[in-house]
C-alpha positions in Angstrom: 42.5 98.4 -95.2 40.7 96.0 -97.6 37.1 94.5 -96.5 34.6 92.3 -97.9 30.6 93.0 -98.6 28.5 89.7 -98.6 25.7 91.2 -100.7 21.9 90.1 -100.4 19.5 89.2 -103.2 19.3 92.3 -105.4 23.0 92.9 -106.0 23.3 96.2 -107.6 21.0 98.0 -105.3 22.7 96.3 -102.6 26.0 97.5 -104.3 24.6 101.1 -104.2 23.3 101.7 -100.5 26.7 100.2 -99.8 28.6 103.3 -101.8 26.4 105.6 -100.7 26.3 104.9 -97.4 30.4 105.4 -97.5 30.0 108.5 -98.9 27.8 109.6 -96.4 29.6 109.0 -93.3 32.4 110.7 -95.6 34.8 107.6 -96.2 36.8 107.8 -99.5 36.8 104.3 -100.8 38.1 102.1 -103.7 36.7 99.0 -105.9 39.4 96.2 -105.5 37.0 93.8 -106.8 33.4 93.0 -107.3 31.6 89.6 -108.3 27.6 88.3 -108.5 27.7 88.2 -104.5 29.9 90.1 -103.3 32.4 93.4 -103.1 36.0 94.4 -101.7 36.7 97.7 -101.2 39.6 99.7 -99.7 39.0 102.2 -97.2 40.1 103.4 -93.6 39.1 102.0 -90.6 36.2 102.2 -89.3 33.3 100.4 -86.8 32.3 97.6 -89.2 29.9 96.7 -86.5 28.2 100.4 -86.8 28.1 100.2 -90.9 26.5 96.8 -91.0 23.7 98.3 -88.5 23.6 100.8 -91.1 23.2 98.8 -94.7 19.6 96.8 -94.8 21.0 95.1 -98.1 25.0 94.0 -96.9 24.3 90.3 -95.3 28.2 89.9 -94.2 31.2 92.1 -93.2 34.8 91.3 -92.6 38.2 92.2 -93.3 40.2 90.7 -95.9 43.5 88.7 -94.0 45.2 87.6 -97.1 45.3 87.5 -101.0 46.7 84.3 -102.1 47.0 82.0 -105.8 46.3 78.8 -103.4 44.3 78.1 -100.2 46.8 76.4 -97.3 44.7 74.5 -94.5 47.8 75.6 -92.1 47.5 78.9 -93.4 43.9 79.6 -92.6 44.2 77.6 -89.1 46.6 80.4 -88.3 43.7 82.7 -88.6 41.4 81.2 -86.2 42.3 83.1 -82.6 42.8 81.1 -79.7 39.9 81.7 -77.4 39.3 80.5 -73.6 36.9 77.3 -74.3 36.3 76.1 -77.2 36.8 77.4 -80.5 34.7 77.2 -82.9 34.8 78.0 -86.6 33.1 77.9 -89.9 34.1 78.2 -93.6 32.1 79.8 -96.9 33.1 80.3 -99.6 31.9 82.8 -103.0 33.2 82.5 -106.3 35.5 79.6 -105.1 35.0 76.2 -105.6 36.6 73.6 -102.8 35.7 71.3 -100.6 34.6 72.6 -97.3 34.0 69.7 -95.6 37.4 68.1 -96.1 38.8 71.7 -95.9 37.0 72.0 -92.4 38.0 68.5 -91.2 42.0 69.2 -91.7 41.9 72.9 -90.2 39.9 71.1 -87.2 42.9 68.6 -86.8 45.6 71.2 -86.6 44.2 73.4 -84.1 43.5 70.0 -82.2 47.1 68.5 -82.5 47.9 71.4 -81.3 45.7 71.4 -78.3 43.1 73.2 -78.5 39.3 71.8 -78.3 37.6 72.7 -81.3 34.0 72.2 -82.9 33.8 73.1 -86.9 30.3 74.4 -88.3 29.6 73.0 -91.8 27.6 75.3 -94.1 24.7 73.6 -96.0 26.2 74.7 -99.5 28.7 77.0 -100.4 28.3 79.2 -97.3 26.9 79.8 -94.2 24.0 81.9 -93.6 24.2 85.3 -91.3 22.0 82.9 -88.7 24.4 80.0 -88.1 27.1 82.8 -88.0 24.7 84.1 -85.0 23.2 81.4 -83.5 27.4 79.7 -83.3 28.9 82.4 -82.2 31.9 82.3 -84.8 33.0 85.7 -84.5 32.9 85.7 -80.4 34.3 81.9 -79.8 36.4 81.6 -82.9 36.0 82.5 -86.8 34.2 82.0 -89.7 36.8 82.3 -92.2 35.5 83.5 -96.1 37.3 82.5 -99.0 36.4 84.9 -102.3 37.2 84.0 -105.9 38.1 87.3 -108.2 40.3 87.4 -111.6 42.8 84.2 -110.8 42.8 85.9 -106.8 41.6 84.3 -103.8 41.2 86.8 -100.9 41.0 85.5 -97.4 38.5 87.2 -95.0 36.9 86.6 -91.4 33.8 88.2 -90.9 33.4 91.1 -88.5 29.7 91.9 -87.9 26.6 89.9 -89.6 23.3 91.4 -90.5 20.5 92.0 -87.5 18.0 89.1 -88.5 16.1 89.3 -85.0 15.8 93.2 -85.5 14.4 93.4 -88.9 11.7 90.0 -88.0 10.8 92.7 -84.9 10.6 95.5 -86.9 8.3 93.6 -90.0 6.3 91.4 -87.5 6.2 92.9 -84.5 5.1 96.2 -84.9 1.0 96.2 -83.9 -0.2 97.6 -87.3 0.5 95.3 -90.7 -1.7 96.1 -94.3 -1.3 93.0 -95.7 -4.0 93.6 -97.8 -2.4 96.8 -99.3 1.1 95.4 -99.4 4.1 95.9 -97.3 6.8 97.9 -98.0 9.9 95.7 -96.8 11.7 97.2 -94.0 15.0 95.8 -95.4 14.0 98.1 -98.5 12.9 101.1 -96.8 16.2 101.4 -95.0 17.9 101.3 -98.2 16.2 104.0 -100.2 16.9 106.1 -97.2 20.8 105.3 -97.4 20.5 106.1 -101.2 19.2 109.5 -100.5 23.2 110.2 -98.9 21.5 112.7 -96.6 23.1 113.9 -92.8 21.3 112.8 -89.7 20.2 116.1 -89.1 18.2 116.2 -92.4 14.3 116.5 -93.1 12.6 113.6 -94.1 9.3 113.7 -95.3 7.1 110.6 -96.5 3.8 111.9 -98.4 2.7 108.0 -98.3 3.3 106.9 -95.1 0.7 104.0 -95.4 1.9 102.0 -91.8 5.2 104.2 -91.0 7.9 101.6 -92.6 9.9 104.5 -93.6 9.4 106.7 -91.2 10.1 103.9 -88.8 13.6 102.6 -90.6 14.6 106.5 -90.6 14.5 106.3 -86.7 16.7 103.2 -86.4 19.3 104.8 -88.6 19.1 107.7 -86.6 17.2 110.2 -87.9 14.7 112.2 -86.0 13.3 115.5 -88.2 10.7 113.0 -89.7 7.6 114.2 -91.2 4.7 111.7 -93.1 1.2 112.0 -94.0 -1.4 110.1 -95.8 -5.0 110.7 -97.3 -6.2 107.6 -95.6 -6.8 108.2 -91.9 -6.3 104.5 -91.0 -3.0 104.7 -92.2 -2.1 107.9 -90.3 -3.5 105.8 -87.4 -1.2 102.9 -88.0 1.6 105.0 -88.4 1.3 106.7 -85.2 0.9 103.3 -83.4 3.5 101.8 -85.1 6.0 104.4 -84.2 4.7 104.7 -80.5 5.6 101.1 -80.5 9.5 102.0 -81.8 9.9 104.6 -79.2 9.1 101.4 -76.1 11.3 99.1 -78.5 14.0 101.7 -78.7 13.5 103.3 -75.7 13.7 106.7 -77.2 12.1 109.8 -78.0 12.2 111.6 -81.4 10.8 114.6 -83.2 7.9 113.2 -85.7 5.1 114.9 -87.2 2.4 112.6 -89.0 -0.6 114.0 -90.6 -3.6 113.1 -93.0 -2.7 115.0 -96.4 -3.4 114.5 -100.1 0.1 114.6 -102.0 -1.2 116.1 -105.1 -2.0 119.4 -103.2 -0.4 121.4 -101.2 -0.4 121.3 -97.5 0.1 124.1 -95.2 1.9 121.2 -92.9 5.1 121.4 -94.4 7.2 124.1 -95.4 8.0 125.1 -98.8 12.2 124.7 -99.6 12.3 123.0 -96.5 12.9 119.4 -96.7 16.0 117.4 -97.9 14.8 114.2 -98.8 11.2 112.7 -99.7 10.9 109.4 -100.1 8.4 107.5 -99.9 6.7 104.4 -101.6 3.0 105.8 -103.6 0.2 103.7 -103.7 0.9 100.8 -106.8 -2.5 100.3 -108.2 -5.0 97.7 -107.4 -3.9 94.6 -106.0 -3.3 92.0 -108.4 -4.5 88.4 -109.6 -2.8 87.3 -112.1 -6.0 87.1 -114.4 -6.1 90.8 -115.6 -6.8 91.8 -119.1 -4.4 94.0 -120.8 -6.7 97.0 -121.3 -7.3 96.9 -117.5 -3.4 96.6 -116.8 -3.0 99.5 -119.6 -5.8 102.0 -117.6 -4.0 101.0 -114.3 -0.8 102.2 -116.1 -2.1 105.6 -117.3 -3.9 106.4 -114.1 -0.9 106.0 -112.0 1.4 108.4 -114.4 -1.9 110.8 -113.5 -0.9 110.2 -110.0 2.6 110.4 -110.2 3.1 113.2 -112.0 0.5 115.4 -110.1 2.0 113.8 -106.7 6.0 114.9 -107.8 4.8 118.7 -109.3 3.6 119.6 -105.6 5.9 117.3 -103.5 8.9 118.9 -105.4 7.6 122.4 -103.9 8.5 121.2 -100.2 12.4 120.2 -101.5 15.5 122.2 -100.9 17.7 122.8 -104.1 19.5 119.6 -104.6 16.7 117.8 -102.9 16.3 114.3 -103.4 13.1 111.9 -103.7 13.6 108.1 -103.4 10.4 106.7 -104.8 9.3 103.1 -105.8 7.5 103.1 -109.1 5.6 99.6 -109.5 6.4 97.3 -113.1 3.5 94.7 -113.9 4.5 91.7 -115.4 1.0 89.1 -116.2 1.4 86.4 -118.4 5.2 87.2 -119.4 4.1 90.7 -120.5 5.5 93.9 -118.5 3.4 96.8 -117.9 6.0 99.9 -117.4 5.9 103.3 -116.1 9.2 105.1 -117.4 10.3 107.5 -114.6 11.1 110.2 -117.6 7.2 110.2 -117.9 6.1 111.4 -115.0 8.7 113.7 -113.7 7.9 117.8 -114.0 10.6 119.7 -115.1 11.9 120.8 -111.9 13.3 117.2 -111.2 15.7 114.8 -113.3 16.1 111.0 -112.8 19.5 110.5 -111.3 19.5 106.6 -111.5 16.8 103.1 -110.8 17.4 100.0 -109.5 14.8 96.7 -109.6 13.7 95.0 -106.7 11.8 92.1 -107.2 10.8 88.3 -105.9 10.4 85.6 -108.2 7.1 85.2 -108.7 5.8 88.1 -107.9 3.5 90.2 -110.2 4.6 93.7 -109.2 8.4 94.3 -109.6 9.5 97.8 -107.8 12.3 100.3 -108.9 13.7 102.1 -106.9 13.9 105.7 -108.3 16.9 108.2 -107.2 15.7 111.5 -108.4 17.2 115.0 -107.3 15.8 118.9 -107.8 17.4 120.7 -110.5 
């Protein structure tokens, strides 16, 4: 079976929780295309609706109907089912350049010369966001039909399941403890370090900078309960265990969690050595920034957060079982079109090996992250 990926923002990360995440659950997969926004992959069946709960960075999923040189209005109005009510149905497109509106217009009048009462959703654009897919219930009361451009092919999808807006608002701006002032890991992004990691359910995760519990917490809604964190700040131990109080009531559920005020450059007696699977975490980035900072102060924040790093990774990578992996974010300046870098090579003992980096980034922004997949020798 061939399915579609609607990718978010950063596409290759995106592109790489979605493979890992496949490997993980164990399905053997193919590429049978891949452009700027999104993928097609082959693979066997499976509950789309469970994987997109799963992938923080996939915005769409749906199953690919057709491969065709030419798009047919009668064609695509085929694919609509018939459902008791009305039906109503949407169009976007990716790659592909038509006109919707006139394309939505003429599908509308054959499914209404032929009876049926019918309401079309226009997308502002090329295509229509994961919200009007929601907040229209396409995919319950009709379709929303996706039309991909790849080398001279057009494939022709409907969309299965659509990203969890109102979940991840809850679980950024609901939750009772926020550092603002310290920066917020996104949960979108925690979710998908974890996914990189490719680690079972029944794994140990451990967080050595749990700051507010965004990882901790995005472990839990992916199902994970052998969580461990710690911080040196005892505010942020605080908010972590209020924040994940907070998940259990949202969840309703109980899990197994452990969090604790530590330093990670030295050891702790709190967790076992050889015993955990995965560490990831996001370290603290340096001071917060202004914009207006000179480049010997940039250069000094640089060097003391290789210090950090480094000293941080020689003891966390004590705690890892062989193969382990860390997932870490590692902070890039850039003030006044000048980037401030910390290569990962630097700070890594010889016990651990870089196994690949991603950037995540908003325009704009002064600190870009990369996202650092690093494994135990």
């Amino acid at each position: 079976m061939q399915y579609f990926f609607i990718l978010g923002r950063e596409k290759q990360l995106c592109s790489a929780e979605i493979f890992a995440k496949l490997r993980q659950l164990g399905l053997e997969f193919s590429v049978v295309a891949k452009e700027s926004d999104f993928l097609i992959l082959d693979f066997n069946e499976t509950d789309l609706s469970f994987l997109m709960s799963q992938l923080a960075g996939t915005v769409k999923i749906g199953k690919i109907e057709a491969i065709v040189s030419q798009v047919e209005p009668d064609f695509l109005a085929n694919l609509i089912p018939v459902r008791a009510g009305k039906t109503v149905f949407g169009i976007s497109s990716y790659n592909y350049k038509t006109n919707l509106l006139n394309l939505g217009k003429t599908i509308k009048k054959i499914l209404t010369d032929d009876g049926r009462s019918v309401r079309f959703v226009m997308a502002q654009g090329n295509e229509l966001t994961s919200v009007q897919v929601d907040k229209n219930k396409l995919i319950e009361k009709g379709a929303e039909l996706v039309l991909l451009g790849s080398s001279e092919k057009i494939f022709l999808g409907k969309t299965v399941a659509v990203q969890d807006f109102e979940l991840y608002g809850e679980l950024d701006f609901g939750r009772p403890r926020r550092d603002d002032l310290s920066g917020m890991l996104p949960p979108k992004l925690a979710q998908m370090m974890i996914n990189l990691a490719e680690i079972n359910t029944d794994a140990i995760i451990y967080d050595p900078f749990c700051g507010s519990g965004t990882i901790l917490q995005q472990a839990i809604v992916l199902g994970y309960d052998n969580l461990l964190g710690s911080d040196n700040s005892p505010k942020a131990v605080q908010d972590s265990v209020l924040n994940l109080d907070w998940l259990e009531k949202l969840l309703n559920k109980q899990f197994a969690r452990k969090v604790f005020l530590a330093d990670a450059t030295k050891i702790t007696a709190k967790v076992e050595k050889k015993s955990v699977d995965a560490i990831i975490t996001e370290p603290y980035l340096g001071p917060a920034l202004r914009g207006s900072e000179s480049p010997d102060r940039l250069e000094s924040t640089v060097m003391d957060l290789k210090t950090l790093y480094f000293q941080a990774l020689t003891n966390l990578q004590t705690y890892l079982t062989k193969k382990g992996k860390i997932v870490m974010i590692i902070p890039e300046f850039e003030i006044r079109k000048r980037k401030y870098q910390i290569p990962p090579e630097e700070i890594l003992p010889d016990e651990l090996k870089l196994i690949d980096k991603w950037r995540y980034a908003r325009e704009g922004q002064l600190v870009a992250r990369w996202v650092c997949l690093i494994e135990k020798r």
